[in-house]
C-alpha positions as CSV (number, residue, x, y, z in Angstrom):
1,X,22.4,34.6,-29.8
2,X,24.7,32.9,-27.7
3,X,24.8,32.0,-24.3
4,X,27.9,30.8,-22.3
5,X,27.3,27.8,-19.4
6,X,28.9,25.4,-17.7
7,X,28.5,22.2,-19.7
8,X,27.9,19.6,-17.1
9,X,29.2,16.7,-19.6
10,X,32.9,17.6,-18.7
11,X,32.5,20.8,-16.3
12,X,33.8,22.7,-19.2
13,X,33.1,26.6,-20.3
14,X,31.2,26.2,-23.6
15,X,29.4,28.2,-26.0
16,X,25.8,27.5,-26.9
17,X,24.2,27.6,-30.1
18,X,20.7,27.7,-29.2
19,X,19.4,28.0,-33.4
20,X,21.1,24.5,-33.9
21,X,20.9,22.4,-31.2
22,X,24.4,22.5,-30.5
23,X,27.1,23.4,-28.0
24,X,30.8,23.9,-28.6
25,X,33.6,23.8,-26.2
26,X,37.1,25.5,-26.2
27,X,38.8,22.1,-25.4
28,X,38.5,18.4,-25.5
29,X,39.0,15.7,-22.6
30,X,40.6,12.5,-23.7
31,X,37.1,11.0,-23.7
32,X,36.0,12.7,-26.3
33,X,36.3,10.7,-30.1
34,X,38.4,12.8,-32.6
35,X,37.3,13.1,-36.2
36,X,40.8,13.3,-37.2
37,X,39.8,14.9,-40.8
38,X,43.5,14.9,-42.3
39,X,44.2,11.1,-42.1
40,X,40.6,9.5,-42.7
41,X,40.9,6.2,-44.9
42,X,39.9,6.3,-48.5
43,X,37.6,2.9,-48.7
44,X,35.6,3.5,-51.8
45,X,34.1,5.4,-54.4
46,X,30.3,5.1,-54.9
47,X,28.2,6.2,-58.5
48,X,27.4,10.3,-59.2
49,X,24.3,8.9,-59.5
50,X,24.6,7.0,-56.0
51,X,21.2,8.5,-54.5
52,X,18.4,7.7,-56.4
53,X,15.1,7.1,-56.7
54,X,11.9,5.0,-58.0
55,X,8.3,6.3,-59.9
56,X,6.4,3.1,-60.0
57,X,4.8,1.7,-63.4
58,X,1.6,1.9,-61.6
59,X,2.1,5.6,-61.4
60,X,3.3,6.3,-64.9
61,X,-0.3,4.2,-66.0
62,X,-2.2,4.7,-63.5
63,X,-4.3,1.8,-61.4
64,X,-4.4,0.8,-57.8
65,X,-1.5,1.8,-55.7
66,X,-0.7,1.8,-52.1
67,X,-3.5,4.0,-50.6
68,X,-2.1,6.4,-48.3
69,X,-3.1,6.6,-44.2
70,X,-5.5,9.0,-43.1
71,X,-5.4,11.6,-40.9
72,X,-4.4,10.2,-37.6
73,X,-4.9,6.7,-38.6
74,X,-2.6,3.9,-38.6
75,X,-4.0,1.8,-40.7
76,X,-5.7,2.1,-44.0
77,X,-7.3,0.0,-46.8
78,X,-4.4,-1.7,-48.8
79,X,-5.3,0.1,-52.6
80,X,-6.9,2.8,-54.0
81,X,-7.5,4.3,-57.5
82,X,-5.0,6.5,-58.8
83,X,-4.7,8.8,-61.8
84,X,-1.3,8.4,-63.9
85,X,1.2,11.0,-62.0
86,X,1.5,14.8,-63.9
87,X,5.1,14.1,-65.0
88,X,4.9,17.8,-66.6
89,X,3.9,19.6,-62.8
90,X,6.2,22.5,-62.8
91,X,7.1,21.8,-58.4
92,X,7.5,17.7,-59.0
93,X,10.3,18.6,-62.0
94,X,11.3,21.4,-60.0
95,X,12.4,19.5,-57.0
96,X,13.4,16.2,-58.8
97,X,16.0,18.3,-61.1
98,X,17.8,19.3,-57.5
99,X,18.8,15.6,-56.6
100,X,20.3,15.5,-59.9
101,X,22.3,13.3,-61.2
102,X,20.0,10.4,-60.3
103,X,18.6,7.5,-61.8
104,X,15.0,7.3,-62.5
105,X,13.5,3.5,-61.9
106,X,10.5,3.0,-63.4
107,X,10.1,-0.6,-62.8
108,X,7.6,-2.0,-59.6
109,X,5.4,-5.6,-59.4
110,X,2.9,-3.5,-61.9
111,X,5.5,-3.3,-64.4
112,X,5.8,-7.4,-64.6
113,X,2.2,-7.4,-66.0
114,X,2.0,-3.7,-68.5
115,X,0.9,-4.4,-71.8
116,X,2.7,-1.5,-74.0
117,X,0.8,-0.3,-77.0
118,X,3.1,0.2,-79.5
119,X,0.6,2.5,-81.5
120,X,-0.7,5.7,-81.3
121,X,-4.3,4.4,-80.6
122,X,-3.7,2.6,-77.3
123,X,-6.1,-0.7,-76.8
124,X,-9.3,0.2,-74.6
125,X,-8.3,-2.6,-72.3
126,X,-5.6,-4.8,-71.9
127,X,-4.9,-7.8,-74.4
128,X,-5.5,-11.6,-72.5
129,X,-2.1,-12.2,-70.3
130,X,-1.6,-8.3,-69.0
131,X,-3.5,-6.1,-66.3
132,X,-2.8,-2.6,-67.9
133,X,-2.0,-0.6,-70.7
134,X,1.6,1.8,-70.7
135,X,0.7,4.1,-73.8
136,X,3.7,6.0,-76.2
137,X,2.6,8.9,-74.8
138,X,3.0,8.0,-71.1
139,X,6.2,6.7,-71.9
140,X,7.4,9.9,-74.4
141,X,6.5,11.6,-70.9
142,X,8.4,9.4,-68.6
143,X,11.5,9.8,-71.1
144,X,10.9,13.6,-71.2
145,X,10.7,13.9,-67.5
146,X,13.9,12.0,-67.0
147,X,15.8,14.7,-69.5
148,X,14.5,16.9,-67.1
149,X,15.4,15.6,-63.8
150,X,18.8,14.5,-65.4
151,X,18.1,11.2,-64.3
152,X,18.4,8.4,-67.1
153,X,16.0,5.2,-67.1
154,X,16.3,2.0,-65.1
155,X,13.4,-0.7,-65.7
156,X,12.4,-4.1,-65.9
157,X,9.8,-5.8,-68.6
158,X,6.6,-7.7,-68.5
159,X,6.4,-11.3,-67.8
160,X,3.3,-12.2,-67.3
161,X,1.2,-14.6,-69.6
162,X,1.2,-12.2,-72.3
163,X,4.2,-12.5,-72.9
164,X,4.3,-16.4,-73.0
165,X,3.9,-18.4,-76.1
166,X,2.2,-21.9,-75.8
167,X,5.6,-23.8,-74.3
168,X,5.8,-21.2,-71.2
169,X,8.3,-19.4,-72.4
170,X,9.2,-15.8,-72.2
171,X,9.1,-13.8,-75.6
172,X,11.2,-11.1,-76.0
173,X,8.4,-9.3,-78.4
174,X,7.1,-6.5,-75.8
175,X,10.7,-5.8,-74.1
176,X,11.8,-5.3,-78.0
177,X,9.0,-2.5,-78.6
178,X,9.2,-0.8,-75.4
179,X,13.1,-0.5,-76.6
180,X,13.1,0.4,-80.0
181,X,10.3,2.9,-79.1
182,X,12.5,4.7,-76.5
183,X,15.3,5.0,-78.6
184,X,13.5,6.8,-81.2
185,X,12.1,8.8,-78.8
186,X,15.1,10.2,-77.7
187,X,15.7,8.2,-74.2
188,X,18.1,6.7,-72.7
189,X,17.7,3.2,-70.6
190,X,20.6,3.2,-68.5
191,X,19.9,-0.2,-66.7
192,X,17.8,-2.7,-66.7
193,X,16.2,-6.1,-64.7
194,X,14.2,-8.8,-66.9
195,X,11.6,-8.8,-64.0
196,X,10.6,-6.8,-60.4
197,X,11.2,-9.5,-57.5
198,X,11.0,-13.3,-59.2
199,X,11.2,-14.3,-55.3
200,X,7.3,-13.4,-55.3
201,X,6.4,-14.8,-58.8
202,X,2.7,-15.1,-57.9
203,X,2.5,-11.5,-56.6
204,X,4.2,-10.1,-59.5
205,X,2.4,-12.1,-62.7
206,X,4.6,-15.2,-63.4
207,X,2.9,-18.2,-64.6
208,X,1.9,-20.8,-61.4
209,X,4.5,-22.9,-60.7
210,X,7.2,-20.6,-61.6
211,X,10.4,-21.8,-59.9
212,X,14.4,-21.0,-60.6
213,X,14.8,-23.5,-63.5
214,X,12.3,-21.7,-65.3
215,X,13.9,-18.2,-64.6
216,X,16.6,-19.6,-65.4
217,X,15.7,-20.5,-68.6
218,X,13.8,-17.0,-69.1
219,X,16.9,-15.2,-68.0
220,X,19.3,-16.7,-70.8
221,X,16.9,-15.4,-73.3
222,X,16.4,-12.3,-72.2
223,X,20.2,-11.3,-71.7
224,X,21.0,-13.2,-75.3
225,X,18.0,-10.7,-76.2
226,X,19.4,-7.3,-74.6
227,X,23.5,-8.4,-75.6
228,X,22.4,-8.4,-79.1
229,X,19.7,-5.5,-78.8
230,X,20.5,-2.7,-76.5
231,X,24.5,-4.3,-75.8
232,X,24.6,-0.6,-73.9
233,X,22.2,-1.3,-71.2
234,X,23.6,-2.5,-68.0
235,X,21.9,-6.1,-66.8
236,X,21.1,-6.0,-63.1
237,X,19.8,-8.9,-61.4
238,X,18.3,-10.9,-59.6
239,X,15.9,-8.0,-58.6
240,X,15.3,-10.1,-55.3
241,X,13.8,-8.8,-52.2
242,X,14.4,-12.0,-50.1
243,X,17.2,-13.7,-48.0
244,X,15.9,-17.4,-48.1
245,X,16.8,-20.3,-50.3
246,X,14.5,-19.5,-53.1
247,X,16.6,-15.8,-53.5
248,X,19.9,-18.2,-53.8
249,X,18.7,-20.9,-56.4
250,X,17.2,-17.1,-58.3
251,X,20.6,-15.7,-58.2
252,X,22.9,-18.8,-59.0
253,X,20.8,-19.5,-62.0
254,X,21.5,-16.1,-63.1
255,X,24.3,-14.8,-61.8
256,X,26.5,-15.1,-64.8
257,X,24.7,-13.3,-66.6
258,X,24.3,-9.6,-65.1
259,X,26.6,-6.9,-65.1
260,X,25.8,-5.6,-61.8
261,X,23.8,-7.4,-58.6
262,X,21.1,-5.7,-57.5
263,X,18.1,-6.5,-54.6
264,X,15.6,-5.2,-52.9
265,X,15.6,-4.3,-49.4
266,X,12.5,-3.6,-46.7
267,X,13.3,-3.6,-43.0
268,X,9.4,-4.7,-42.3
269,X,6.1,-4.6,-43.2
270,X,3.9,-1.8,-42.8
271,X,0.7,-1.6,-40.8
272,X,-1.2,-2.2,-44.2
273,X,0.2,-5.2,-44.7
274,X,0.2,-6.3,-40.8
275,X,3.5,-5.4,-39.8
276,X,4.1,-4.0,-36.1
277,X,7.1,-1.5,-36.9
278,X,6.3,1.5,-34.3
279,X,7.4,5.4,-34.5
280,X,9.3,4.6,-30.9
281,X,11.4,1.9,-33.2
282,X,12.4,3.9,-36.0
283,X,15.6,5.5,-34.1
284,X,16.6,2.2,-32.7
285,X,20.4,0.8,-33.6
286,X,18.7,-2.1,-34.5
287,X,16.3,-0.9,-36.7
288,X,18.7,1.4,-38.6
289,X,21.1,-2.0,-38.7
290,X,18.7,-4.0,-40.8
291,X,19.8,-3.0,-44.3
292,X,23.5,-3.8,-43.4
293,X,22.1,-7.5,-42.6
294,X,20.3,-7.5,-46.0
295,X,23.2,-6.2,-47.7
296,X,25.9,-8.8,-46.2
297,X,23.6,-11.6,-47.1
298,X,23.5,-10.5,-51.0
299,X,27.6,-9.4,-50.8
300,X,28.7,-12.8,-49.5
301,X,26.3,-14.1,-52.4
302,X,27.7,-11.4,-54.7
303,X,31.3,-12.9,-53.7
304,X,30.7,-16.1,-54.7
305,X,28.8,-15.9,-57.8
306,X,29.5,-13.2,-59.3
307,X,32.5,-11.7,-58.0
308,X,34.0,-8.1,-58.9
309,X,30.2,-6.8,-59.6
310,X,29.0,-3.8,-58.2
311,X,25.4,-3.8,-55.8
312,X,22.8,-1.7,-56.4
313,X,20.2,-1.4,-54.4
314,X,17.0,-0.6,-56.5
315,X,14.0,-0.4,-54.1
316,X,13.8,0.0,-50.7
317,X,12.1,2.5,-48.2
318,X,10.9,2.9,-44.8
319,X,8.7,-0.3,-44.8
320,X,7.0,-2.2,-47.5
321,X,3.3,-2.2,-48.6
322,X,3.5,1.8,-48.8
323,X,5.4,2.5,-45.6
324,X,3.7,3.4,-41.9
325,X,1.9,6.6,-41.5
326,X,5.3,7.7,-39.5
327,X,7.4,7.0,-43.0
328,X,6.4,10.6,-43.8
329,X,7.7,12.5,-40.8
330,X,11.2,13.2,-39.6
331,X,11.4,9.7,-37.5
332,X,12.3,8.2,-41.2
333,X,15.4,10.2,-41.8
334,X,17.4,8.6,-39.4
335,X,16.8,5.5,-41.6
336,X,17.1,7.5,-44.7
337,X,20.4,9.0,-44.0
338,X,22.2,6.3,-42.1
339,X,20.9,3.7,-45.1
340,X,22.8,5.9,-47.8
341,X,25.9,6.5,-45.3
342,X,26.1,3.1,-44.1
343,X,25.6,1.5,-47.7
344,X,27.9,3.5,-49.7
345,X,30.6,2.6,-46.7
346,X,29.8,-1.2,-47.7
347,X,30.3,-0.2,-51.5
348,X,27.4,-0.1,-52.9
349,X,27.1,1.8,-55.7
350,X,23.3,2.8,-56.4
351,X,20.9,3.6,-54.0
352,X,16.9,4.0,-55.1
353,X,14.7,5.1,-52.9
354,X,10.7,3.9,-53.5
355,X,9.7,6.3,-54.2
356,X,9.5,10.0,-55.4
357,X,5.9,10.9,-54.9
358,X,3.5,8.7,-54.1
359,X,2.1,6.6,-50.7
360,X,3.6,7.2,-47.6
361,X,6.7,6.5,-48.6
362,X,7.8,9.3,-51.0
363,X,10.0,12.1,-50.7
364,X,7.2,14.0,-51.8
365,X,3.4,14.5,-50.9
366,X,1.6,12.5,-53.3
367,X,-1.4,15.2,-53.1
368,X,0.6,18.6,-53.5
369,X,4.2,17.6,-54.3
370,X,5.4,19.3,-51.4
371,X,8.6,18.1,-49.8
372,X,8.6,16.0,-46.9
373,X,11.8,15.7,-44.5
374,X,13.4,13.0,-46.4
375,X,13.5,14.9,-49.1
376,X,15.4,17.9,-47.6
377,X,17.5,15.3,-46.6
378,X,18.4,13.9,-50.2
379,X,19.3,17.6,-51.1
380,X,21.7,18.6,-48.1
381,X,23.3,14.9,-49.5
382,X,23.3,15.6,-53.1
383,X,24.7,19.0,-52.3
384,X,27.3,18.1,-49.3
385,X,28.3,14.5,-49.4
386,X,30.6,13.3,-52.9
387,X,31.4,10.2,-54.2
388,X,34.6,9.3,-52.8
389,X,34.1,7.3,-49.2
390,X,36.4,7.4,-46.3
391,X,36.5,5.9,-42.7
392,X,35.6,8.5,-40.2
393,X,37.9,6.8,-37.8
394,X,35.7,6.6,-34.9
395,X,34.4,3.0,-33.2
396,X,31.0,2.1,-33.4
397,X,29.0,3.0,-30.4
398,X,25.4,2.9,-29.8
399,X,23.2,5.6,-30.7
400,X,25.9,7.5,-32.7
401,X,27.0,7.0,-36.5
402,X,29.6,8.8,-38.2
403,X,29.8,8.6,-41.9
404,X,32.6,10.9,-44.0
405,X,32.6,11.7,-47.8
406,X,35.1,14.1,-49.6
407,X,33.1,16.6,-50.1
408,X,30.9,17.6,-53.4
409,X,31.8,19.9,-55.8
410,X,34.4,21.4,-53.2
411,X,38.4,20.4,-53.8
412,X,40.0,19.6,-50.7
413,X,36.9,19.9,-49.0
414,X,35.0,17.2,-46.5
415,X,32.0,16.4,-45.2
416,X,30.7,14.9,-42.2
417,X,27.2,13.0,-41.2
418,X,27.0,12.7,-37.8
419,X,23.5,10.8,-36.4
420,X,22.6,11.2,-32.9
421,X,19.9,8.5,-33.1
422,X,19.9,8.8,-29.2
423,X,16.4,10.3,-28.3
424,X,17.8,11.4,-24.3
425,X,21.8,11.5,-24.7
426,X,23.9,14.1,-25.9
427,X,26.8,13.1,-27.8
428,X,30.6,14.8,-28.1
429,X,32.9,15.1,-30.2
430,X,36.6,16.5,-30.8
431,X,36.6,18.5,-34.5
432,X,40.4,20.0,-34.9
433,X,39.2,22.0,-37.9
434,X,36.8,25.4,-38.7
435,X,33.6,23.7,-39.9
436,X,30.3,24.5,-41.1
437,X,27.1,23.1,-39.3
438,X,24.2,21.8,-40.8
439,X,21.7,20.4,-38.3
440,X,18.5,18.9,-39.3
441,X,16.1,18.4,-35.8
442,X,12.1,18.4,-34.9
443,X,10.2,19.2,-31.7
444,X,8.5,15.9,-32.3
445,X,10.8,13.6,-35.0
446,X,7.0,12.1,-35.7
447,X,5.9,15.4,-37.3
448,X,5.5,16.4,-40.5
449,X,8.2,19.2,-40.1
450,X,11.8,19.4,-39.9
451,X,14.2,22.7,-39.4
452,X,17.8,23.4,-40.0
453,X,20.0,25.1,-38.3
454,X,16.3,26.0,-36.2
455,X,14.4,27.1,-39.7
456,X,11.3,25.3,-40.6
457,X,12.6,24.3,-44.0
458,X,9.5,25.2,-46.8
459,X,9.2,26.4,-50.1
460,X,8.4,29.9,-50.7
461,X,6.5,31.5,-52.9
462,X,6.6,30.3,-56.3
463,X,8.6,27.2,-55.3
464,X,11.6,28.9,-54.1
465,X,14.2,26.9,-52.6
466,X,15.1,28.4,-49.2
467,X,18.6,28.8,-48.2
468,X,20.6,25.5,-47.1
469,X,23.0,27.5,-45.4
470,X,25.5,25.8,-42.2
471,X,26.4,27.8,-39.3
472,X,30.2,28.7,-38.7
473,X,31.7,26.6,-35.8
474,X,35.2,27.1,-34.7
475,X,37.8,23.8,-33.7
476,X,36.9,21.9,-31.1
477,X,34.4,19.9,-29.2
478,X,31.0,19.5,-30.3
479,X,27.8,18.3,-28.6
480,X,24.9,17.0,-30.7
481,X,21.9,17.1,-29.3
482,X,19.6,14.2,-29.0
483,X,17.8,12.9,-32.1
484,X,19.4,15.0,-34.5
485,X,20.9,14.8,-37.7
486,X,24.4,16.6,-38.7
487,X,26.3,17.7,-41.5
488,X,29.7,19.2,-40.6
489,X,31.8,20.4,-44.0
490,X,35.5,21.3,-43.8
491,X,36.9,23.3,-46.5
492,X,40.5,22.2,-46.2
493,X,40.8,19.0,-44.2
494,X,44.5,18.0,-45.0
495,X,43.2,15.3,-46.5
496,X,45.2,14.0,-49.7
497,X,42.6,11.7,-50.5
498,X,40.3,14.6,-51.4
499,X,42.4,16.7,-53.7
């Protein structure tokens, strides 16, 4: 229904739009930014596969894994048990197959130290120099799943002492069956990293005293090993999460010999792992700037050392040690969807969020596999937003970011993301073309829930998607609400950069 009042922004006559948060005006003032749709920059193109996303090792094989926050705790014991993750659950292939095209990492600090059995008969327990078992079977099933999901493979290989002859030296013996084994089994490893973060060597399984000359050293071997082996496979490195000197001496020693850059980014540490990130932070400018920081640091790296190489971003997520108990509500898609907009803007090309479904982190509920509100999220993306970037054309301001994409799967068409990260100020702006509205909100941004377009957004019986659907909104101005997310698409912007 809607209800006409004086807007007391600019004293103008506009129409409210109660279902979506939003209020639209018959004119603009000369306040009021323009997204001048017809003469937007183009300023990149990022992969179809651009939003993806991470199953840890640890999940595939099953061990001790970032143990998920109670009810209405903050805090919670750093591990638990878990079970390897049903890769053949009908809702989890269901829901993965609509982000497709993706990549699927299966990679994590667990994956440094996997023994695989390369036999039918796995081992009862791990040989000496490992600390866990991946079996053919759990592999045939992560290769399966990935068919499935459309999402081809991105890993790393283990490192640890078991892999080590007596010199110290990394062998190339397990990365070579894990390989040859996928190939006959139909898969297809897209991408790869030797190891998961070398800046934490003694976290992830190196032997003591591991420093750059060593990884160095490794490194050459192992790319020697893939250019003769798997020449297909693109090398990513360094596979860093850090911005210190020991992430610099990792990359220049390497640096030659990837194909692509690729890092790690966390904004903070979660309350497992003593951070002090709070719910009231997570719609701050300052938190949402963070992964620009962490990007700039490995571009200007990038620059130098390996110049003309694309970024990927392989792992990052709300916070790391499993995310805070918040990382699962609505408060985390401000980060979510600014992250993506503001990184493909940068130019990078791969995206992968940690992870898919497990801890507080994942798009889905590690228990039932139901969707959380980042993961409604990654499908109004995957379905809206295209690979070719463009500058919205609107200055930065605080508590407002604008990103613009041709649109996907639409000629001529264009979409919008406009994020009111503002929790008390509404925001206006001048549209001179029909749109469609797509308006993802909460009563509480720190719930569990999130609607569009003023729908709770579920799955119905039998795991039917509901309908994404926008709301018609003529030319003009447009306010946005406070802490709400927006996807505006225009089916014929002008624009010759999307035809």
């Amino acid at each position: 229904m809607r209800n006409r009042r004086a807007d007391p922004l600019r004293r103008l006559t506009c129409i409210a739009i109660p279902a979506i948060a939003a209020v639209v005006c018959a004119k603009a003032t000369a306040a009021d930014p323009t997204l001048d749709v017809a003469t937007m920059l183009h300023v990149g193109t990022i992969d179809p596969r651009f939003q993806s996303y991470n199953i840890e090792m640890v999940e595939v094989t099953g061990g001790r894994f970032w143990k998920p926050y109670g009810a209405g705790r903050t805090k919670a014991e750093l591990f638990s048990a878990r079970s390897p993750i049903d890769l053949h659950d009908g809702r989890l292939r269901k829901l993965a197959a609509a982000l497709a095209p993706a990549y699927l990492r299966v990679s994590g600090t667990w994956a440094n130290s996997r023994f695989f059995a390369d036999a039918e008969t796995p081992p009862a327990a791990p040989p000496a120099g490992f600390k866990g078992v991946l079996t053919r079977q759990q592999w045939r099933d992560v290769i399966d799943f990935s068919h499935a999901a459309d999402a081809p493979l991105v890993t790393s290989f283990a490192i640890s002492a078991g892999t080590r002859g007596a010199d110290g030296r990394w062998s190339a013996g397990q990365a070579r069956q894990l390989l040859a084994f996928t190939r006959s089994a139909g898969g297809q490893i897209a991408a790869a990293e030797f190891m998961n973060e070398p800046d934490l060597p003694a976290i992830g399984g190196a032997p003591e005293h591991y420093d750059a000359a060593a990884y160095g050293r490794d490194f050459a071997t192992f790319r020697t090993f893939m250019k003769d082996t798997a020449p297909d496979v693109t090398i990513l490195g360094p596979g860093t999460i850090g911005t210190g000197a020991d992430t610099k001496a990792l990359f220049a020693v390497s640096a030659a010999g990837i194909d692509a850059v690729s890092y790690h980014h966390y904004g903070a540490l979660s309350a497992r792992c003593a951070g002090d990130r709070t719910a009231k932070q997570a719609l701050s400018d300052q938190w949402l700037a963070r992964t620009g920081k962490t990007f700039a640091f490995y571009r200007t790296l990038g620059d130098r050392l390996a110049p003309g190489k694309p970024i990927w971003l392989t792992e990052t997520a709300e916070t790391a040690c499993g995310g805070n108990h918040w990382a699962a509500t609505f408060a985390d898609t401000f980060r979510y969807l600014d992250q993506l907009g503001r990184l493909a803007k940068a130019g990078v090309q791969v995206v992968m969020h940690n992870t898919l479904a497990a801890s507080d982190y994942g798009l889905l509920d590690e228990q039932t596999h139901l969707p959380r509100p980042n993961y409604w999220a990654a499908l109004l993306w995957r379905r809206l937003m295209g690979t070719t970037v463009l500058d919205a054309g609107v200055p930065e301001q605080p508590g407002l970011h604008i990103y613009a994409h041709c649109a996907r799967d639409v000629p001529d068409g264009m979409t919008l993301l406009v994020i009111n990260n503002d929790r008390r100020m509404r925001r206006r702006l001048m549209l001179p073309a029909v749109s469609q509205r797509y308006t993802l909100a909460s009563a509480r941004p720190v719930d569990g829930n999130v609607q569009l377009n003023g729908s709770t957004l579920a799955l119905g019986p039998s795991d039917q998607m509901p309908a994404l659907n926008g709301v018609r909104l003529p030319a003009g101005a447009i306010i946005f609400a406070p802490a709400t997310i927006t996807f505006l698409t225009v089916a014929n912007p002008g624009n010759p950069n999307c035809r």
